[in-house]
N, C-alpha and C positions, 0 to 999 in steps of 0.2 A: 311397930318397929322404929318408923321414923320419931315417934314422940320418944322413944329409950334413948336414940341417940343424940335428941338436942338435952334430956337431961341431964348427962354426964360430961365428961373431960372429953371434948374429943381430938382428934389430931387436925390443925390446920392441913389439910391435903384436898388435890385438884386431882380428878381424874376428868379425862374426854375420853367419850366412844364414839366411834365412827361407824356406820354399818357396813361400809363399803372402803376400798384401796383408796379411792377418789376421797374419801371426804378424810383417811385416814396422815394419807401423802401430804393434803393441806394443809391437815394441822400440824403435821411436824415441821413441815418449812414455816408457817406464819408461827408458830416456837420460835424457833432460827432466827428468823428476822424481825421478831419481834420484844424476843426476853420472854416470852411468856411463862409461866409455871407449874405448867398443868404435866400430868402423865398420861400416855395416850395408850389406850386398850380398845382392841387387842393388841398385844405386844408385836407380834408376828404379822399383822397386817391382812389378816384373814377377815373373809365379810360376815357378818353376823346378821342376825335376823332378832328381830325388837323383843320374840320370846327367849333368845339369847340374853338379850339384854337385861332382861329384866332379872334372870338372875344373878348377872356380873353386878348389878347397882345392888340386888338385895346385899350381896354379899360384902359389897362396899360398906352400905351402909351399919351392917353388922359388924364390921369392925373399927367405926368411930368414922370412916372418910366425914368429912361435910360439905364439899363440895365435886357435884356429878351431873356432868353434859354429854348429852348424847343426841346425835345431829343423825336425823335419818331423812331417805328421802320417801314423801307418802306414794306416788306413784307404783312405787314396787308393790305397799300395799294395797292399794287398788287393785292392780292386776293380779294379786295372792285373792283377789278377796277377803280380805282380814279386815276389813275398814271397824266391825264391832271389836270382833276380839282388839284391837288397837286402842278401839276407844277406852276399852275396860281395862288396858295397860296405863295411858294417860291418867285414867281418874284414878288408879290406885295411888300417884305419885302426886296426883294434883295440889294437896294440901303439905306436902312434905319439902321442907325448906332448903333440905341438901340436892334436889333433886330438878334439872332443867330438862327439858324435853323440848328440843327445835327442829321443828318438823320444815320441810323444803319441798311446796310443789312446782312443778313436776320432780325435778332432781336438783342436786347441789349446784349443777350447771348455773340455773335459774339466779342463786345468791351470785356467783361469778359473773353473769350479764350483766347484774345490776353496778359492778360497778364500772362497764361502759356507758349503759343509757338506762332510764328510768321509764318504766314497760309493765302494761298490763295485758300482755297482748295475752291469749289462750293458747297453750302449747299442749297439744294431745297427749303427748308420752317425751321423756326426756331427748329422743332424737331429735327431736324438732328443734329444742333450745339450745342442743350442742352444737346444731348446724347454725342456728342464730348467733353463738358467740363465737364462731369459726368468723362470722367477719370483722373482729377486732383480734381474736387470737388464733393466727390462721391455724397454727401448728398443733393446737389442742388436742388431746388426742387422750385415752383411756388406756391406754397400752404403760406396761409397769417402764419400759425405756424410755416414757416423756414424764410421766410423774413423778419418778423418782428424782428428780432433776429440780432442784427447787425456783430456778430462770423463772417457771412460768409463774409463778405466786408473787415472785419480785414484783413481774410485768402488774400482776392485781394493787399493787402499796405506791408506783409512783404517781404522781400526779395529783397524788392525796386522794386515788380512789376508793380505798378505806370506808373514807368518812361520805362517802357522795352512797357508795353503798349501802351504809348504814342507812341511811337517811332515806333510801328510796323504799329499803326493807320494812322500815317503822311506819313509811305512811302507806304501804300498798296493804301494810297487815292492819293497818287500821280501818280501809277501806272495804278491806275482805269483811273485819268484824262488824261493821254499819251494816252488812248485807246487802250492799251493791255490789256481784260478781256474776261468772257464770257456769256454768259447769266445770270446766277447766282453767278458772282463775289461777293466776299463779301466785306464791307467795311467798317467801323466808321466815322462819324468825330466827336464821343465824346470828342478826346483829345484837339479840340478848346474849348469845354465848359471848360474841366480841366484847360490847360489855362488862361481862363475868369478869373474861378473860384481864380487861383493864384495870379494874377494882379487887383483884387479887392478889396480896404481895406476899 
């Protein structure tokens, strides 16, 4: 399917998925503040599940998209027990050029720490890291009347935390793939999507 779609005409287009409100809220405000040009699906803000997913991108892909990021957090699937069926959703897309897959342990929390301080600490399940970045963002909160508010995404962009983020993202995932971790290492690889997201016009 994805070898059809690099053969042909396809349509310059950016789609993001989100699995959850939290990762969906982000992207629309770092849009906003950023110029970005991507479309974010689901439309309505509903949380989806990676077997969801996967047939929103097939269906993307079937119709020319070539560009498709989908940002989930693996912790959920941990706790589903999906960790194989997950795997065997990755390698279907692995070799497919339109297709990014950035996985976030524990939760999307985790990429949001990183751009206060640069952290390998092991965080059991995503509560742990919400309460870790409750002390640079006290107010944080999962509730649709703080997210929908894009204040707090601003608060992630000044000070050029952005890029300190990035930065901490690329060398903890590289760390991770050397095979020094430990059970509950944590990691991002958001800062491939931010990337995407920069080299797309």
């Amino acid at each position: 399917m994805a070898r059809r779609s690099q053969s042909r005409e396809t349509r310059k287009t950016f789609v993001v998925l989100g699995d959850g409100i939290t990762e969906q809220y982000y992207l629309k405000h770092l849009k906003e503040i950023k110029g970005y040009k991507y479309s974010i699906r689901p439309s309505l803000f509903e949380s989806i599940t990676f077997e969801n997913a996967e047939c929103i991108i097939n269906e993307y892909i079937s119709g020319g998209c070539n560009n498709i990021v989908y940002l989930t957090d693996y912790d959920t699937i941990i706790q589903q027990d999906k960790t194989a069926e997950f795997e065997r959703f990755k390698s279907k897309f692995r070799d497919c050029r339109e297709v990014l897959i950035c996985e976030t342990m524990p939760s999307i929390e985790f990429w949001f720490l990183l751009h206060y301080e640069h952290t390998t600490r092991e965080f059991r399940n995503s509560g742990e890291v919400e309460r870790k970045l409750k002390t640079y963002l006290s107010d944080y909160s999962k509730a649709k009347s703080f997210l929908e508010s894009k204040k707090w995404v601003e608060k992630l962009m000044v000070d050029d935390k952005l890029a300190k983020a990035k930065t901490s993202s690329n060398q903890i995932l590289n760390q991770k793939l050397s095979g020094i971790y430990g059970t509950h290492f944590p990691f991002s690889e958001v800062h491939k999507a931010i990337e995407k997201f920069d080299s797309f016009e």
